[in-house]
C-alpha positions in Angstrom: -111.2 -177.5 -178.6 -112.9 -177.8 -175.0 -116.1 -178.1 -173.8 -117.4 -175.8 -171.3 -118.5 -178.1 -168.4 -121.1 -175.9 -166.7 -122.4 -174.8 -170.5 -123.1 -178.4 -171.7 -124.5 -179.3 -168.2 -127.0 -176.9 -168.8 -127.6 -177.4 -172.0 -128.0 -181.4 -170.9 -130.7 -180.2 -168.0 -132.3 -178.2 -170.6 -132.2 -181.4 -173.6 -133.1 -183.6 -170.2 -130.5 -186.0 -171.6 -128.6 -189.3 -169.8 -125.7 -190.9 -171.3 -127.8 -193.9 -173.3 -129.3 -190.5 -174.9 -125.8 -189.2 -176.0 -124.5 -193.1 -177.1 -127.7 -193.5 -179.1 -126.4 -189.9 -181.2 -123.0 -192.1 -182.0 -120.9 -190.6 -178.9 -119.4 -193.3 -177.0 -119.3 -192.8 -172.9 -115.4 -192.4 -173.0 -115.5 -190.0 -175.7 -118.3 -188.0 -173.5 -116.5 -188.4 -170.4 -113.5 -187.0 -171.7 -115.0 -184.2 -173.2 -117.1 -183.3 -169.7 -113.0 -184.2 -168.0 -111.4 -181.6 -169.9 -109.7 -183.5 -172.9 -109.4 -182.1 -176.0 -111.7 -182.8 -178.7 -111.9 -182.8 -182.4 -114.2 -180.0 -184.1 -116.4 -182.9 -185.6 -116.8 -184.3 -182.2 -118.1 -181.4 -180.5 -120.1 -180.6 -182.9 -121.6 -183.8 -182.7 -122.5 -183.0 -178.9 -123.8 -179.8 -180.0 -126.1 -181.7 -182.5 -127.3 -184.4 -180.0 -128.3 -181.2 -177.2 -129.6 -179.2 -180.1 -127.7 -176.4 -179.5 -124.8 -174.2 -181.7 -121.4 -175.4 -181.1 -120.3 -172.3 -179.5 -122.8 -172.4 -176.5 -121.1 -175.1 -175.3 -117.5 -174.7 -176.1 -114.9 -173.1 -174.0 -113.8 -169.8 -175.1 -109.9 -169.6 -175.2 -108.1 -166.1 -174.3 
């Protein structure tokens, strides 16, 4: 799974959330930067970054043709 950059910046505009915010919800800055890079991520993991914006999974997830 892949994160949609441009969804989870807006959704981290919208949450008005810095990267102490997103270590404080248990994601480490590699993990995060990773994720925002490109890298494959576990479900769990997204999810996780889903929880910490307060969004559903799938607004910030890329969509795979």
């Amino acid at each position: 799974m892949r994160l949609n950059r441009k969804k989870f910046e807006i959704a981290r505009a919208r949450a008005c959330m810095g990267q102490k915010d997103f270590e404080a919800a248990g994601i480490p800055k590699g993990t995060l930067n990773g994720a925002i890079s490109g890298k494959g991520l576990r479900p769990e993991t997204l999810g996780k970054i889903a929880r910490a914006l307060k969004v559903d999974v799938t607004e910030i997830m890329e969509i795979e043709n």
